[in-house]
Backbone bond lengths (Angstrom), bond angles and torsions (degrees), N, CA, C in turn:
res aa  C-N    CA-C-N  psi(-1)  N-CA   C-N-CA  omega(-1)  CA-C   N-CA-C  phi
1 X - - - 1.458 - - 1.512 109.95 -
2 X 1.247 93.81 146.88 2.035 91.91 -170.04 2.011 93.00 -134.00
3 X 1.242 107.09 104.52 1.564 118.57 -175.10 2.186 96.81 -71.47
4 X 1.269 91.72 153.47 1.415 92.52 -168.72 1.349 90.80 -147.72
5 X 1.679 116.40 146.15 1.939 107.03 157.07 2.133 86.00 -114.44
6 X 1.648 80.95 166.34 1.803 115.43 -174.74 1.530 92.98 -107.00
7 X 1.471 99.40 168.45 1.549 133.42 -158.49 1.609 84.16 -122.19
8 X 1.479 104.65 112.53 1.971 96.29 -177.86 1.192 103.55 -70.59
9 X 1.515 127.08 155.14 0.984 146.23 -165.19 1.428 130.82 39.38
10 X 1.708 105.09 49.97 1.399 104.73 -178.01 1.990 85.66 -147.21
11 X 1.154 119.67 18.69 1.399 120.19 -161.27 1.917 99.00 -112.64
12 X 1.817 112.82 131.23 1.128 120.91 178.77 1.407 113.49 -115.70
13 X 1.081 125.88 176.68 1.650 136.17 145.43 1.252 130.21 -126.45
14 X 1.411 122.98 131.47 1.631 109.21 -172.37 1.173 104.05 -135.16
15 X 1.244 134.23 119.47 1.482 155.81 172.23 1.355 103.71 -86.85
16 X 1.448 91.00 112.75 1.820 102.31 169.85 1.363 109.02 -99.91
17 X 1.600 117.27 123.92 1.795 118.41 152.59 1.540 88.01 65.31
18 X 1.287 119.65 73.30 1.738 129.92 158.77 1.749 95.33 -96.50
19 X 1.159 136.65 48.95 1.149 117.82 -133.86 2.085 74.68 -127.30
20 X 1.567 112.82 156.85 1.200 141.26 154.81 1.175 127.81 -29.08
21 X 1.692 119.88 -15.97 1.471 133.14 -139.75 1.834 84.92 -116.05
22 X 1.409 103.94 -35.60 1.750 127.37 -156.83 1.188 100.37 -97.34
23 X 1.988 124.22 -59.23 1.220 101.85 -155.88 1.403 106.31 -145.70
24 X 1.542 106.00 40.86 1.280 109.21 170.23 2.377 99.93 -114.89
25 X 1.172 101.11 166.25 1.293 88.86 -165.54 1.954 107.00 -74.29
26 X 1.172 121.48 -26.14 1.359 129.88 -158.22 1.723 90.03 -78.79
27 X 1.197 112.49 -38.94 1.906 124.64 -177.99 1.729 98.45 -40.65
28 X 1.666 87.89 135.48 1.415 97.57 179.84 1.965 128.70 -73.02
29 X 1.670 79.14 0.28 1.870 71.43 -178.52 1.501 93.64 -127.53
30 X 1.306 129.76 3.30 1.415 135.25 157.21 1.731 115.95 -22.38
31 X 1.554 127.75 -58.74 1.347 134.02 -151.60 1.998 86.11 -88.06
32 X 1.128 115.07 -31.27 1.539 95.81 -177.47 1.570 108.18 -79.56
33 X 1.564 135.38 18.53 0.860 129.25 176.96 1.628 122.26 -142.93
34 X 1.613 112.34 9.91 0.983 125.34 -154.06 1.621 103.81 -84.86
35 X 1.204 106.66 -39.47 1.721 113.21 -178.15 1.482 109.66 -65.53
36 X 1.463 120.87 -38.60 1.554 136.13 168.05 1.964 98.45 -42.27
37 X 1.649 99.54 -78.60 1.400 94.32 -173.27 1.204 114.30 -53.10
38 X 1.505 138.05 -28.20 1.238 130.59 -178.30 1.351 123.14 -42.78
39 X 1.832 96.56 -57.97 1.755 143.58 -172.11 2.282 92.76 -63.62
40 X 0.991 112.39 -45.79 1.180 103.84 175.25 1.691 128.59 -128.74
41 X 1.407 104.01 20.93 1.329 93.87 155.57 1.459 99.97 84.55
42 X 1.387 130.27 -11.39 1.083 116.90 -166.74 1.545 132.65 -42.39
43 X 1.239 113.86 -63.79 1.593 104.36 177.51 1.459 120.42 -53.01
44 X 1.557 123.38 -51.29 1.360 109.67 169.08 1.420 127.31 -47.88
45 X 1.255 109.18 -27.53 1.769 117.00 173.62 1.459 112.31 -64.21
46 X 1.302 124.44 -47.88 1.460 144.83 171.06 1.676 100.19 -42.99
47 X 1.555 113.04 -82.68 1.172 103.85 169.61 1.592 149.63 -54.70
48 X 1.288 105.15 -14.62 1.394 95.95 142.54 1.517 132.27 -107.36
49 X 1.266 83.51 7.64 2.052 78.28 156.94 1.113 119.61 -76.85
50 X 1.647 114.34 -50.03 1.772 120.53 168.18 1.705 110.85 -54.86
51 X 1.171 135.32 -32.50 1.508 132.87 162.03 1.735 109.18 -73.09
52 X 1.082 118.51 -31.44 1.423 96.39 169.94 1.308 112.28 -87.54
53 X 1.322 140.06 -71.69 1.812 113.95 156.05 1.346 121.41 -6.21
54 X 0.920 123.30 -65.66 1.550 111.01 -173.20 1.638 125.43 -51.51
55 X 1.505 90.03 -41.40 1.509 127.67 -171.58 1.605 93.79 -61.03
56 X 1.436 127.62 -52.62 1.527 134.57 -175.16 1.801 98.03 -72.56
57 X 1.448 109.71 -49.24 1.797 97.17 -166.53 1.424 102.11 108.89
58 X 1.405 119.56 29.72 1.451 121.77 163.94 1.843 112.28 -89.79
59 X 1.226 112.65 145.30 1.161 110.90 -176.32 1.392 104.33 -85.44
60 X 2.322 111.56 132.02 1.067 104.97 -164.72 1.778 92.71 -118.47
61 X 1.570 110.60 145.63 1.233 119.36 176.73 1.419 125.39 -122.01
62 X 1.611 116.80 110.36 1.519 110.38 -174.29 1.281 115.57 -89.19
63 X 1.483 131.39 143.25 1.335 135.09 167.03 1.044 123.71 -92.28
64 X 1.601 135.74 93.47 1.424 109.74 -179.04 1.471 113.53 -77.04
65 X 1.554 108.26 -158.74 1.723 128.09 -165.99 1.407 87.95 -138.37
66 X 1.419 125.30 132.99 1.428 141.70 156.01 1.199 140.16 -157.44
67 X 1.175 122.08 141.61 1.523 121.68 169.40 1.275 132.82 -133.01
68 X 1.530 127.61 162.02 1.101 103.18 -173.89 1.628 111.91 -134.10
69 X 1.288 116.58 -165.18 1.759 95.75 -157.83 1.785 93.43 -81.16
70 X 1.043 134.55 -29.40 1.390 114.00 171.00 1.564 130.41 -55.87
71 X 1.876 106.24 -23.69 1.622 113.97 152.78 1.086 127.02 -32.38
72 X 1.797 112.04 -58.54 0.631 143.75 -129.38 1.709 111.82 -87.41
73 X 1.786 88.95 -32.43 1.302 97.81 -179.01 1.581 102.47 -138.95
74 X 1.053 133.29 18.68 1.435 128.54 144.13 1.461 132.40 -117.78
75 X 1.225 104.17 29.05 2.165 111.67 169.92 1.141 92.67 -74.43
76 X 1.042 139.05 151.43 1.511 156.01 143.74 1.526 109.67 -81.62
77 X 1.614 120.58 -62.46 1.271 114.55 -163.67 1.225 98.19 -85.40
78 X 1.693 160.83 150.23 1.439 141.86 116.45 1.039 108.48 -91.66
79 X 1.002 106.95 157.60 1.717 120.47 179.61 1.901 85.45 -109.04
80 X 1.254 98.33 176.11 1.880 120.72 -153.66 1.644 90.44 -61.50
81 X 1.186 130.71 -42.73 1.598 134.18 -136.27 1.778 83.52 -116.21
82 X 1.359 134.19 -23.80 1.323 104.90 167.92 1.857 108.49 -106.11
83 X 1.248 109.05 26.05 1.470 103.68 168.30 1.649 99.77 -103.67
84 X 1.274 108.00 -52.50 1.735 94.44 161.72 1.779 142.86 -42.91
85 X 1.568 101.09 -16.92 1.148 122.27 -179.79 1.553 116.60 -106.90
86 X 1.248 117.78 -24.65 1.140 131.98 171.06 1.932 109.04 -81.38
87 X 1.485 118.04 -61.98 1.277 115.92 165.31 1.698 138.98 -60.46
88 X 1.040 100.01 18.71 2.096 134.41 160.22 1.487 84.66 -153.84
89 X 1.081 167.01 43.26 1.995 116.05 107.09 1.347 92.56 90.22
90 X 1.499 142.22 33.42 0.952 131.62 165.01 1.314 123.62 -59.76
91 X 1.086 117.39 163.30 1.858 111.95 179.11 1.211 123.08 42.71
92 X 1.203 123.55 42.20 1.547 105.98 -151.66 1.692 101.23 -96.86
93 X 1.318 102.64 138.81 1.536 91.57 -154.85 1.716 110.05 -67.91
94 X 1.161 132.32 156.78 1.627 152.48 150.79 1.644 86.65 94.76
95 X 1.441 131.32 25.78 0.881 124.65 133.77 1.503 156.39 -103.08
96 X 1.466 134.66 140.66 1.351 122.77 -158.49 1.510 110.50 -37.95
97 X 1.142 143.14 -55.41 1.176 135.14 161.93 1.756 137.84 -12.43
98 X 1.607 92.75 -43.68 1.600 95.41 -172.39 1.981 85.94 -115.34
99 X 1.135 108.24 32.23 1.584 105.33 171.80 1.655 95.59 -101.53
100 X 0.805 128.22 130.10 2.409 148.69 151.52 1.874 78.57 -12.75
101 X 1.211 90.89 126.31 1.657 106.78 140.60 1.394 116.94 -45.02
102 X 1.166 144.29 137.23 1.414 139.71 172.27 1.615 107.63 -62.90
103 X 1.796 125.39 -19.95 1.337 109.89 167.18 1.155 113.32 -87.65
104 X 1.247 137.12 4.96 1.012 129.71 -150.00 1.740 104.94 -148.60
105 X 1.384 110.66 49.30 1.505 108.03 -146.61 2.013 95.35 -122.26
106 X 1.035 107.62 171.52 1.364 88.41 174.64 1.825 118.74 -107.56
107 X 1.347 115.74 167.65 1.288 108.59 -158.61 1.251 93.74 -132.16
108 X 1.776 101.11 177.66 1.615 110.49 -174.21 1.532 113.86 -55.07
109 X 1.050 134.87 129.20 1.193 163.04 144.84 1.731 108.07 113.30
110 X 1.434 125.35 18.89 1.488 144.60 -175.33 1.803 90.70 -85.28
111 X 1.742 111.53 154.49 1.651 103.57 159.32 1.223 100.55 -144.08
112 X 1.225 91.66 160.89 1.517 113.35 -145.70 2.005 91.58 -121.33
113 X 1.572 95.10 121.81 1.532 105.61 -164.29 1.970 99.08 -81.52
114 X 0.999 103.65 132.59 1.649 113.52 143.08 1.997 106.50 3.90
115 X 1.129 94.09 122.63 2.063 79.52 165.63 1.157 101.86 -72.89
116 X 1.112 94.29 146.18 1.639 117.25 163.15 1.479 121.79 -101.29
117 X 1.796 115.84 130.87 1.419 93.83 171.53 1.716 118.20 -129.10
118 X 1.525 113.33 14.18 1.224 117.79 158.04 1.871 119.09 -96.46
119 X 1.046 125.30 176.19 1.962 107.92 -170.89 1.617 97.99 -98.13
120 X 0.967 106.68 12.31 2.247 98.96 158.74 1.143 117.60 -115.34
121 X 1.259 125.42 82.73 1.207 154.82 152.03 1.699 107.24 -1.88
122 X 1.401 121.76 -82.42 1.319 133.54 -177.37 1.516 88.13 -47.38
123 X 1.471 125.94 -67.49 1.473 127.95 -162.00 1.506 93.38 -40.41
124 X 1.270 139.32 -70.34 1.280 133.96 -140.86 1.369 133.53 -120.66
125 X 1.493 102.31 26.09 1.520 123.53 171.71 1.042 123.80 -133.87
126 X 1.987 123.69 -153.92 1.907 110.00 154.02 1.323 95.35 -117.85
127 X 1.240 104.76 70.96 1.732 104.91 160.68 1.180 114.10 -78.32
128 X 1.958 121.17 -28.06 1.223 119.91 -172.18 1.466 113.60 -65.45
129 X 1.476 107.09 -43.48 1.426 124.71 -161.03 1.293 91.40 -74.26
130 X 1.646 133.59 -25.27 1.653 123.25 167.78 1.212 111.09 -78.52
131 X 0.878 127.87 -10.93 1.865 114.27 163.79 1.132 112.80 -81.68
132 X 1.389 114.82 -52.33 1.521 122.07 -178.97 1.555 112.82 -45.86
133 X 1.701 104.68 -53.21 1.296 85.81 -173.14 1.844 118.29 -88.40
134 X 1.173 103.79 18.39 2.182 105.13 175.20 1.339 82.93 -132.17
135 X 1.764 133.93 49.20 1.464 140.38 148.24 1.641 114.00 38.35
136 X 1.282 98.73 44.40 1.480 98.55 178.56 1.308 105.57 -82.81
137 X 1.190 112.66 155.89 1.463 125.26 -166.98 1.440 123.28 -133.86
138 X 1.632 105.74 -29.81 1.108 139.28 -162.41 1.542 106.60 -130.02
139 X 1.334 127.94 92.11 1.572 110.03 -178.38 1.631 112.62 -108.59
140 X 0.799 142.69 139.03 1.327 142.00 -159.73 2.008 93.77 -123.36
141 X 1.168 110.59 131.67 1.587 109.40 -157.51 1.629 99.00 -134.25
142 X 1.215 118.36 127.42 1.524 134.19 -159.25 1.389 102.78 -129.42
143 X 1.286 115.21 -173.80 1.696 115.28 145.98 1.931 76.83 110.98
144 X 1.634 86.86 -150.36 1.585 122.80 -166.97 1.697 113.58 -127.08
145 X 1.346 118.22 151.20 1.577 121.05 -17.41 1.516 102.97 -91.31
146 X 1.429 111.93 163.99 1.587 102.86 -159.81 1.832 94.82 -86.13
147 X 1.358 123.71 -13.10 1.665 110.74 168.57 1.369 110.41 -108.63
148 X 1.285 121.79 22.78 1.599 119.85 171.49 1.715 94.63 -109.16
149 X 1.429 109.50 -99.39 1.386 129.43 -150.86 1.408 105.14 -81.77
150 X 1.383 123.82 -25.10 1.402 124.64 -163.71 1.554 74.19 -80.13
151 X 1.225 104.50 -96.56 1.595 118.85 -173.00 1.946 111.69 3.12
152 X 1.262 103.00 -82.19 1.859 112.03 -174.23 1.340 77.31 -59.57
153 X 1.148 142.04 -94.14 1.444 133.48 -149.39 1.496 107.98 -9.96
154 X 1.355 116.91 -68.71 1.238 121.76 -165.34 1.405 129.95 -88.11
155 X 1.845 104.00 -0.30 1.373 112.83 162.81 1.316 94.49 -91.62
156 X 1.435 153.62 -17.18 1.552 130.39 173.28 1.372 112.12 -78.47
157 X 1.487 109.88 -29.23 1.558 119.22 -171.88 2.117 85.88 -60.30
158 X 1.431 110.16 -71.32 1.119 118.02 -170.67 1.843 118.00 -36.76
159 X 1.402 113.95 -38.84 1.113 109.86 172.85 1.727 118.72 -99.36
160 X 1.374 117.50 14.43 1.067 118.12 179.47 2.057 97.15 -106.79
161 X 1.211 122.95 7.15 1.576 141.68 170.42 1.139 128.28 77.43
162 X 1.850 102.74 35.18 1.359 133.08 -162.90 1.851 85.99 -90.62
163 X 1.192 121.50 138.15 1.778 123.69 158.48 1.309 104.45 -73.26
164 X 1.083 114.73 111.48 1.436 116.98 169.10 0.909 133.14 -77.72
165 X 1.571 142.98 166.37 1.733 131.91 165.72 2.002 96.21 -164.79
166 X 1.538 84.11 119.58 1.290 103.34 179.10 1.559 113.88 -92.32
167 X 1.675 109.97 157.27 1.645 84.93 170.54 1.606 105.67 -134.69
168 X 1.573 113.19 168.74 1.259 117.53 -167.21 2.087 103.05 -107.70
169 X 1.027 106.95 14.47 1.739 99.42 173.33 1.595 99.37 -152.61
170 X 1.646 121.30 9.84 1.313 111.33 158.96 1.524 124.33 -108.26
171 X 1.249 117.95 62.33 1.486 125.37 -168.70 1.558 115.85 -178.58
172 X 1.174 109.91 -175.06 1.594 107.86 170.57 1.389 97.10 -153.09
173 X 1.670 101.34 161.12 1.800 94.10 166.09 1.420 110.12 -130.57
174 X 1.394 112.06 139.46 1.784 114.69 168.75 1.229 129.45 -49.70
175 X 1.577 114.94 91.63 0.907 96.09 169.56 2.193 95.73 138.93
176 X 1.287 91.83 12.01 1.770 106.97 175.89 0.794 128.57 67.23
177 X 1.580 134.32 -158.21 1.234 121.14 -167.56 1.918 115.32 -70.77
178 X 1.547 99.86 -49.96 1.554 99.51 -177.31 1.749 98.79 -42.36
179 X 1.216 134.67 -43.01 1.514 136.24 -173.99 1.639 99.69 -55.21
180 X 1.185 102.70 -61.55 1.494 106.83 -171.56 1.786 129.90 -74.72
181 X 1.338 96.51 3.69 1.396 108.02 -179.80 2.320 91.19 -96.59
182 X 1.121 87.63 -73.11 1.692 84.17 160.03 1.304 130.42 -27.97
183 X 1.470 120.09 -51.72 1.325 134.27 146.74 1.592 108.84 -23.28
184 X 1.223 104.17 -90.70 1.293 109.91 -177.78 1.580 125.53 -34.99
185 X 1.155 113.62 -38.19 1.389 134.24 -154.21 1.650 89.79 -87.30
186 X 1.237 137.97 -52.19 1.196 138.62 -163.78 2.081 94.08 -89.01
187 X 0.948 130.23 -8.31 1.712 118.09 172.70 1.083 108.88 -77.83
188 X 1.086 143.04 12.60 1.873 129.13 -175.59 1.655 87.03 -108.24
189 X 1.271 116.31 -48.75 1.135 135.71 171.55 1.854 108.20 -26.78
190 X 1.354 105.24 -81.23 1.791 104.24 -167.10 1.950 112.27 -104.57
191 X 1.964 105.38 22.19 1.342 117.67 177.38 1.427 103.58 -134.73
192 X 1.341 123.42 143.57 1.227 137.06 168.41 1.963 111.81 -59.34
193 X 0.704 105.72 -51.01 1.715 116.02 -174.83 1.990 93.54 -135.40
194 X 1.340 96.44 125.83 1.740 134.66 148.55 1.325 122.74 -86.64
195 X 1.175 135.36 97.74 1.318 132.09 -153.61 1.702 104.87 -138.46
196 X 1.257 103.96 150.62 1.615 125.12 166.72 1.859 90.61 -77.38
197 X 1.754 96.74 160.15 1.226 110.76 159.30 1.553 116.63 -43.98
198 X 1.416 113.06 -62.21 1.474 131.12 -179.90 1.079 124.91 -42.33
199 X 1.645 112.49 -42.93 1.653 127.51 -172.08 1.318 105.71 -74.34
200 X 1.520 112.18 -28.90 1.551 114.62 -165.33 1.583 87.59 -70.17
201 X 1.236 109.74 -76.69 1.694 129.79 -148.17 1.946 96.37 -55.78
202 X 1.256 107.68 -25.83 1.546 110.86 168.33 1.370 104.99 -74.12
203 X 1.226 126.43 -55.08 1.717 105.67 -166.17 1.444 98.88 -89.77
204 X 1.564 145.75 -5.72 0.942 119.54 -172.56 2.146 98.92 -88.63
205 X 1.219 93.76 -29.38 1.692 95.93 174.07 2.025 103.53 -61.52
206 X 1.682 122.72 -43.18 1.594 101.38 -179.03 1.230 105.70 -73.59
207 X 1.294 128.08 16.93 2.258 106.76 166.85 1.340 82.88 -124.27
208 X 1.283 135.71 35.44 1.640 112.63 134.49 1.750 103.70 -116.36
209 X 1.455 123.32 11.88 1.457 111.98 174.46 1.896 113.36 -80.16
């Protein structure tokens, strides 16, 4: 764990893929991750991270996951993780699946990024131009999956001169615990601050005292 303080009013949150597909039970990639959230609490951790952000007045940003039937059937190249997603119809967009969990959904004055359909987020949307323009400085990046999208997400954020802060009970990784201990082990690495739910919502509340 690497403790960090924030610059008030330059601090974000961005939830990747809170989406129906992940963490509702009927969602098609739900059962490969269900023992993970069990083992760490994940969704309840999620939701009160998005209630404590809100609760402070940090600007919160969701990423969804989508595709659409021309994805679906005109990629040429896939790489391993969108042929699995493509051969079940994952995310498929304007369906309940790639719709926000209802806990996990976004609310009045929250923005909601561009879908994304490669796992670097900044790379392939205007997530940048949404930080830039609500002066985030500091993005703190949650959601799913914590070794796909969270992960690159926050090594481009990190090399694009964003302060990063990863967390260790808001995510999951493919592939269980041995995945998620690795997980862990490589975030201090390409994030400024590794943080518990708690640590965040604690130091991001002492740089607004």
């Amino acid at each position: 764990m690497t403790t960090t303080s924030y610059e008030p009013g330059r601090i974000g949150l961005l939830l990747i893929d809170t989406v129906n597909e992940l963490f509702s039970e009927k969602g098609k990639g739900y059962p490969e991750f269900k023992d993970e959230f069990d083992r760490i609490g994940t969704f309840e951790n999620l939701k009160r991270l998005l209630a404590g952000a809100r609760e402070q007045g940090l600007p919160v940003f969701f990423a969804p996951m989508s595709y659409t039937e021309e994805d679906y059937t005109s990629w040429k190249h896939l790489s391993g993780i969108h042929q699995e997603m493509f051969d079940n119809r994952m995310f498929e967009a304007g369906s309940w699946g790639a719709d926000f969990h209802p806990e996990l959904s976004p609310g009045d004055g929250d923005v909601v990024i561009a879908p994304h359909k490669n796992i670097d987020v900044l790379a392939n949307t205007d997530l940048e131009v949404q930080l830039r323009q609500h002066n985030v400085e500091y993005i703190a990046i949650a959601g799913m999956v914590g070794t796909m999208c969270v992960e690159s997400t926050a090594r481009s954020c990190m090399e694009h001169g964003y302060h990063v802060t990863t967390f260790t009970d808001a995510t999951a990784a493919a592939g269980g615990r041995a995945a998620y201990d690795a997980m862990v082990l490589r975030y201090p690495a390409i994030s400024h601050a590794t943080l518990t739910v708690d640590e965040f919502l604690a130091a991001t509340s002492r740089a607004k005292a």
